[in-house]
C-alpha positions in Angstrom: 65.0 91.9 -3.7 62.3 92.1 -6.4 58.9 91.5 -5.6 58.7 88.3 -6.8 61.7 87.7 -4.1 59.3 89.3 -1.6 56.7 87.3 -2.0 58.8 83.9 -2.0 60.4 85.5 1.1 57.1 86.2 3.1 55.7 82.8 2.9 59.1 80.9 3.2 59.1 82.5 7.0 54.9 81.8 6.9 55.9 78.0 6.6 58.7 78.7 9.3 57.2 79.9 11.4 59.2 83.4 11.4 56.2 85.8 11.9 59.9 88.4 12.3 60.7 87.6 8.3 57.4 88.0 7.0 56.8 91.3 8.7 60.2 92.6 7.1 58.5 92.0 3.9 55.7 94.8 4.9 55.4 98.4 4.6 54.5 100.2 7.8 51.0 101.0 6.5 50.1 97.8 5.1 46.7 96.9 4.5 45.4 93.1 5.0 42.4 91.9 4.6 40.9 88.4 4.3 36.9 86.9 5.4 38.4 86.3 8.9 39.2 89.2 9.9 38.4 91.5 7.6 40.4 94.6 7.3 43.3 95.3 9.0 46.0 98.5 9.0 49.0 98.6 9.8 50.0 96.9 13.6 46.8 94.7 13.5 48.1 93.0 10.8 51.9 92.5 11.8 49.9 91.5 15.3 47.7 89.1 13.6 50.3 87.2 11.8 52.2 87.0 15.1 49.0 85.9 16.7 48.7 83.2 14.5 52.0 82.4 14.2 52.3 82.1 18.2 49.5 79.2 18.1 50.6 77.3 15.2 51.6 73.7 16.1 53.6 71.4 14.5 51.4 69.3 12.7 50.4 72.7 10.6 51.9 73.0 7.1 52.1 76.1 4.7 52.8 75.2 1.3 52.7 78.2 -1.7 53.1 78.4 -5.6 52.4 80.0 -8.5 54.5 83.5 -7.9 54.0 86.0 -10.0 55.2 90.0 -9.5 55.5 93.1 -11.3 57.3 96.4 -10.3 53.3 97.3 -8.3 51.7 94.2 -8.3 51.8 90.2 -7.4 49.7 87.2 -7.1 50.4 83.7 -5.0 48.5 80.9 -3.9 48.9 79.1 -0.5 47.4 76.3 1.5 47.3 76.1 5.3 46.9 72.6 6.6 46.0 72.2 10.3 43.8 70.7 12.6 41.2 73.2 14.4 39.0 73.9 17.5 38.7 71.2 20.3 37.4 68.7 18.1 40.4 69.1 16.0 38.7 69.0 12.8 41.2 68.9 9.7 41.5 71.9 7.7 42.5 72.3 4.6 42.7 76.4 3.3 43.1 77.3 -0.6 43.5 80.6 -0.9 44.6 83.0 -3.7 46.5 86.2 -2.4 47.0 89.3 -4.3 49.4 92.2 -3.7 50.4 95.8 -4.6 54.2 96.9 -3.7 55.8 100.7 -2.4 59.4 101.3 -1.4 60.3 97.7 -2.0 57.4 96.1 0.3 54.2 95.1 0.5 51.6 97.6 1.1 48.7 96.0 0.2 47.5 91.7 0.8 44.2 90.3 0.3 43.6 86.6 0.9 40.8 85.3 -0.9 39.2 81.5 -0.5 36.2 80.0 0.0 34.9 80.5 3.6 31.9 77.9 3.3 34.6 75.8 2.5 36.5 76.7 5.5 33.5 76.6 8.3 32.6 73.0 7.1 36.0 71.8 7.9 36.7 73.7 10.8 33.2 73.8 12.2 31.2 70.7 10.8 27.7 71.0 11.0 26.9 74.4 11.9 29.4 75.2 9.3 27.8 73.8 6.7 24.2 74.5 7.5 25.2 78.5 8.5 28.6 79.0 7.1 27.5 80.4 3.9 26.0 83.4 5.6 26.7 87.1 5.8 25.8 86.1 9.6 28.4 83.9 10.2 31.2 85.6 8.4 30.5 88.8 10.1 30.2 86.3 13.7 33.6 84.9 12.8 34.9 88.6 11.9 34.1 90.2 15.8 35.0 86.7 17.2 38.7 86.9 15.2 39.3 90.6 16.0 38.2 90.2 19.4 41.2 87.8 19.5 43.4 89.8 18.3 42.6 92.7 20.1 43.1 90.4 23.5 46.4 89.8 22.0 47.3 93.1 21.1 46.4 94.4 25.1 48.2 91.4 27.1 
């Protein structure tokens, strides 16, 4: 597979739901990192994705375009529809993802989007008023990882 091939690969299994296919398309010592959970090496981020992947319901959709890939790097975009929290807010994520490839896999993935964006629709009012803040993104951060550590130890 190119890279190109990789990437088209990773998030066809992200909108399945096939955390297995999308982990085939990293390297062992991957490196994620997004404004939820920050950074993330190697087994956090094959755990995250199955994490997330584990808790995703029917009613979300992953949707991606705009491939592009070299021989050592690549660019998408995606968009995560889903409904979130207990008030089931709708959610609507843009985010632009950037790669680097080694040995024929990904080795590096950084999600970028807006994350005011993101705390107004997933947590309305105190979203909006604090969302924007290095406060709340660090909140979100230690509430994420402490997750996925949860996760990691069950």
């Amino acid at each position: 597979m190119d890279n190109k091939e990789i990437i088209g690969k990773f998030y066809t299994s992200f909108s399945n739901g096939n955390f297995e296919g999308m982990l085939e398309c990293y390297h062992k010592d991957v490196v994620f990192e997004d404004a939820v959970f920050g950074r993330l090496e190697g087994e956090s981020a094959f755990k995250m994705w199955e994490m997330l992947l584990s808790q995703k319901k029917g009613d979300t959709k992953i949707s991606f375009n705009n491939i592009e890939a070299n021989a050592e790097t690549g660019k998408a975009n995606w968009v995560a529809e889903y409904f979130y929290g207990e008030k089931k807010r709708k959610v609507i994520n843009e985010v632009s993802a950037a790669f680097k490839f080694k040995d024929g896999k990904i080795i590096e993935h950084f999600d970028t989007f807006d994350l005011w964006k993101w705390t107004k629709q997933a947590m309305g009012t105190p979203g909006y008023l604090l969302g924007w803040t290095p406060y709340m993104k660090t909140k979100i951060q230690q509430t994420t990882n402490k997750r996925l550590d949860a996760f990691m130890n069950k």
